[in-house]
N, C-alpha and C positions, 0 to 999 in steps of 0.2 A: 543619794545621788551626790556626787563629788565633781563640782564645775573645774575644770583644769585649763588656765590660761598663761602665758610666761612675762617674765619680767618686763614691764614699761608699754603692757597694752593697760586701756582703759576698759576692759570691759569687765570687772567686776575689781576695780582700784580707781581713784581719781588721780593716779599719778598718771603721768604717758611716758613716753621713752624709747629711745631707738630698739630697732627690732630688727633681726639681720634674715628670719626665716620667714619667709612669704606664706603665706594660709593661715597664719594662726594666728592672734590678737588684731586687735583694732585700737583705732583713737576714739572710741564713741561706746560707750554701751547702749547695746540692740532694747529696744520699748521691749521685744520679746520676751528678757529676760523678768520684767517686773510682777509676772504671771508664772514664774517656774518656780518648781520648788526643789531647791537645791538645799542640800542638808549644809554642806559644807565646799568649801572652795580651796585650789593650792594651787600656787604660783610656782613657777617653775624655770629656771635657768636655759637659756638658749643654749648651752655650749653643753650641759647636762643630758639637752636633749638631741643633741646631735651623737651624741656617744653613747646613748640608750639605741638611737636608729641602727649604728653601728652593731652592738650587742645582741638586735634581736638578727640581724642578717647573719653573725659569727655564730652564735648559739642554737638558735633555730628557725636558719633558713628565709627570713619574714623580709622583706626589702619594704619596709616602712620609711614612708614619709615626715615631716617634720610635728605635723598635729601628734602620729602616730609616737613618736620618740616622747612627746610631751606627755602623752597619757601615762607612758609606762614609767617617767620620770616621779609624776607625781604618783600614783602605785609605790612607789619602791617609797618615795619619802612619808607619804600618808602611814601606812605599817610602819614606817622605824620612829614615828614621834608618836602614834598610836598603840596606845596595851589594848589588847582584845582579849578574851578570857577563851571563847571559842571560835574555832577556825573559820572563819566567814566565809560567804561564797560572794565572791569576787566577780563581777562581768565587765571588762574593758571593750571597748569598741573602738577598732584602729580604724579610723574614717580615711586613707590615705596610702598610695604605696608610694615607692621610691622615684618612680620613674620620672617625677616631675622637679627631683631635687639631684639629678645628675652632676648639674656646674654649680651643686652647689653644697650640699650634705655629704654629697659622696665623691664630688670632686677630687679628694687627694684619698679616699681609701684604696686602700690595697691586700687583699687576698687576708684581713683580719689583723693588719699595721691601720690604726686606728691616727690619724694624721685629718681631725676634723677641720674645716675650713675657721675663719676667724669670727667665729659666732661671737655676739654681746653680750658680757659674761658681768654683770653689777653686783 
């Protein structure tokens, strides 16, 4: 299990920091967490994953929301810093669609002109 949070929340970092996409991090980590068992954690760029949201709507159809842009952000970076010898099976869960990030993930796209909004990019 791979916990996936992005840049300048607190919830699996003690740093905090501005955060421009709404659903995902916080300034607190949840007591929740002190009982989970997470193998491994990866942090993720906001601007990364506005252009992953982007990616999965041009490639396959998916109009994901910002959690959603995150997961697949970290996916792609988790494999390219990770050697694996055999092909693992893989289960992402996009908890989110697009619909709620209109004015603001998908505010300037256009027809797969990729012009993401001014996400916080550290």
């Amino acid at each position: 299990i791979i916990g996936v949070d992005v840049k300048g929340s607190s919830i699996f970092s003690n740093e905090s920091g501005k955060r421009t996409i709404p659903g995902i991090g916080s300034c607190m980590r949840s007591k929740i967490l002190n009982s989970a068992k997470i193998d491994d954690v990866v942090i993720v760029n906001e601007s990364q994953s506005v252009k992953a949201c982007h990616s999965l709507l041009d490639d396959y159809n998916i109009f994901a929301g910002g959690s959603s842009g995150a997961i697949i952000t970290a996916i792609r970076s988790y494999f390219s810093e990770h050697i694996h010898f055999n092909n693992p099976t893989v289960l992402a869960v996009l908890p989110d669609s697009g619909e709620s990030y209109m004015h603001s993930i998908y505010k300037n796209y256009s027809n797969g002109s990729i012009v993401p909004f001014k996400a916080h990019s550290a």
